[in-house]
N, C-alpha and C positions, 0 to 999 in steps of 0.2 A: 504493500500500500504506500510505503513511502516512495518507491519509484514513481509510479505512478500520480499521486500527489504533485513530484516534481517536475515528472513532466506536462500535467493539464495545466499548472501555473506558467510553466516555459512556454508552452502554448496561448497562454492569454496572454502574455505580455511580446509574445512575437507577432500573432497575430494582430494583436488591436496595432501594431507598427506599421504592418503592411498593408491593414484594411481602411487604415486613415480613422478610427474610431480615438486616434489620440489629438486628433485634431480639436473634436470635442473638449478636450480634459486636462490638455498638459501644451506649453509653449512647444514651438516646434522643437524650438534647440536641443532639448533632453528625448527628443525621439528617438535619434541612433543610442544612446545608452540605454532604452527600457529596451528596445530590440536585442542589446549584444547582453545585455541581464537574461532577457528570455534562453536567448541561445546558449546561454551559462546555465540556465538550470536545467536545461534539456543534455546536455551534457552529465549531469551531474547525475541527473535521474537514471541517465544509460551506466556511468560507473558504481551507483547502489543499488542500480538490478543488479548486475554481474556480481556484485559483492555478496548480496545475498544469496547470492544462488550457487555462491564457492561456499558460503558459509553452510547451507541448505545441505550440497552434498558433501562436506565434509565427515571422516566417520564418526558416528554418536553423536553427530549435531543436530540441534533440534531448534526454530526458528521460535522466540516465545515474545509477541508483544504485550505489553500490558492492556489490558480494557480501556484504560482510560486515553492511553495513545491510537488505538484504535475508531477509538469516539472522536479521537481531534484529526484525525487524517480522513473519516470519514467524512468531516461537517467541512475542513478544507475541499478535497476533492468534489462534494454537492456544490458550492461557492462555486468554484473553479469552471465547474459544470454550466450554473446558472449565469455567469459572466458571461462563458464563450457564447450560450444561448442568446441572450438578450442582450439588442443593443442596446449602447446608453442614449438618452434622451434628456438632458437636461436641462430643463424650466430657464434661460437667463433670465428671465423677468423678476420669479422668486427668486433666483440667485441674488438679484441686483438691489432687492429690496429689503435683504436682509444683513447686507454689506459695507461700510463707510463709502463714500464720496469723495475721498482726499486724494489730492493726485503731491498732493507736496511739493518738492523741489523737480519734479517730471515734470510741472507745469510752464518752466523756463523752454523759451523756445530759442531756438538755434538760429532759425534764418522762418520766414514765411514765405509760401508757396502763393502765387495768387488766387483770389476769390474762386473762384471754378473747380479749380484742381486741389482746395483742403479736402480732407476727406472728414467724417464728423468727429474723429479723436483732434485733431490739424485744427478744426472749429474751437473745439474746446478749450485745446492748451491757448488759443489767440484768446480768446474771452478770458480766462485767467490770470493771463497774463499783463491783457491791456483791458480793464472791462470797462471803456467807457462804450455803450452802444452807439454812440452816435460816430463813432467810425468804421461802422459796420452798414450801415442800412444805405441800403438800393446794392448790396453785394449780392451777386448770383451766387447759390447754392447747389451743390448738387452731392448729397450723402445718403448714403444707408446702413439700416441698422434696426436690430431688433426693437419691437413696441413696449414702452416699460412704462407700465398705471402709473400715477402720483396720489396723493391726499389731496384732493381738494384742489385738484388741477388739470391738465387738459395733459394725455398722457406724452410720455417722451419720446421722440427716438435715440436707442443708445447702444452703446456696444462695452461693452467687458475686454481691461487690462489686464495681463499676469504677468508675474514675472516668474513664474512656476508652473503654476497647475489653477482649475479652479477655489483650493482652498486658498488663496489671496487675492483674489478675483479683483479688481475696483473698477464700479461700474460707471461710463462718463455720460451723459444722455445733453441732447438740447430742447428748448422749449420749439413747442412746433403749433402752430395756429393753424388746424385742421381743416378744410372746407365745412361749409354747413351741414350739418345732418349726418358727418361721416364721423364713425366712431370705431378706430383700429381696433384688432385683438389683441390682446397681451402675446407677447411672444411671435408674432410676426413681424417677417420679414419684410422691409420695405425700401425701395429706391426712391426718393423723395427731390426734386426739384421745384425749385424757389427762389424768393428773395430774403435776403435779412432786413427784420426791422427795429422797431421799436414800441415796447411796449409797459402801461403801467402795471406792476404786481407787487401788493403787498407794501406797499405806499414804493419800493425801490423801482427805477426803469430799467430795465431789462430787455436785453438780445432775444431776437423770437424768429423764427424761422416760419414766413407763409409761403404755404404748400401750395403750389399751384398743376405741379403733377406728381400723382404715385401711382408705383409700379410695384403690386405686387413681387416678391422674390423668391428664389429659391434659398435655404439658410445654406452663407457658403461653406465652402468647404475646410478653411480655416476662418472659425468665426472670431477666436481670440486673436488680441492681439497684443504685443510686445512694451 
């Protein structure tokens, strides 16, 4: 059981490398290392089969696990199991919502791109950086990014920073002034084209993105980003 243990783990972690399922979960960067991990326990699983099995036929040798290791390599391999089965599907909206906002000292920008060509993390660090809105409005727009609810406000579109994996996630969104009548999903993906304006919220003025075309999307294929 321990071989095999090791190798359906070698097997999740190689697979989700090559199936693109860690695009979902983890920055690209550490991708080739969960692959060459994968391929280290699949290895490792092939030299504790052999092991056991010189052990096995050794003479008056007799294989004896305890129960309780037994019960732990069973409930590993069931996991091991239900991973490779199911892909993952992860909520960024509840992600985002349950996450801090801080982009800290990342919110220094280096150089700007022009209006057209920010993409909506490129929006963001500008607004942080410089938040006066009135050097922003009448600027073309053109971002996408998943649909994230607010409290008591018209919802965001945003996208999700890591600098790991989902567990440090930090989610950036902008205000986006919807057409009439139209009220996005949570969790959908959208290509949104526009203008930046200005707008009153909460006695403070504030950068607002009117939507003048959206384009349903497909969720990409690396949605996180760096």
């Amino acid at each position: 059981m321990r071989a095999l243990a090791l190798a359906l783990w070698g097997a999740v972690l190689l697979g989700s490398t090559l199936s693109g399922r860690l695009d979902l979960l983890l920055n690209g960067v550490f991708h080739p290392l969960v692959g060459l991990s994968g391929v280290a326990l699949l290895v490792f699983a092939g030299l504790v089969l052999k092991a056991d099995r010189d052990l096995a036929m050794g003479p008056g040798r007799r294989l004896s696990t305890p129960r309780a290791t037994q019960l732990a390599l069973g409930l590993s391999i069931a996991v091991a199991l239900l991973v490779l089965a199911i892909p993952p599907n992860p909520s960024f909206s509840d992600l985002a919502a349950n996450r801090p906002a801080e982009l800290g000292e990342e919110a220094e920008l280096s150089f700007v791109l022009p209006p057209a060509q920010r993409t909506l993390t490129d929006w963001v660090r500008l607004l942080r950086s410089q938040p006066d809105p009135s050097l922003y409005a009448g600027d073309p727009v053109r971002i996408s990014g998943f649909v994230w609810p607010q409290n008591n406000d018209q919802p965001q579109l945003a996208r999700l920073l890591v600098r790991c994996c989902l567990a440090d996630a930090t989610p950036v969104g902008l205000p986006v002034r919807w057409p009439a009548g139209q009220k996005p999903r949570a969790d959908q993906w959208l290509a949104v084209q526009g203008t930046m304006a200005m707008e009153e919220h909460n006695g403070q003025t504030r950068s607002v993105v009117v939507a003048e075309q959206i384009r349903p999307i497909p969720r990409p294929r690396r949605p996180l980003e760096p």
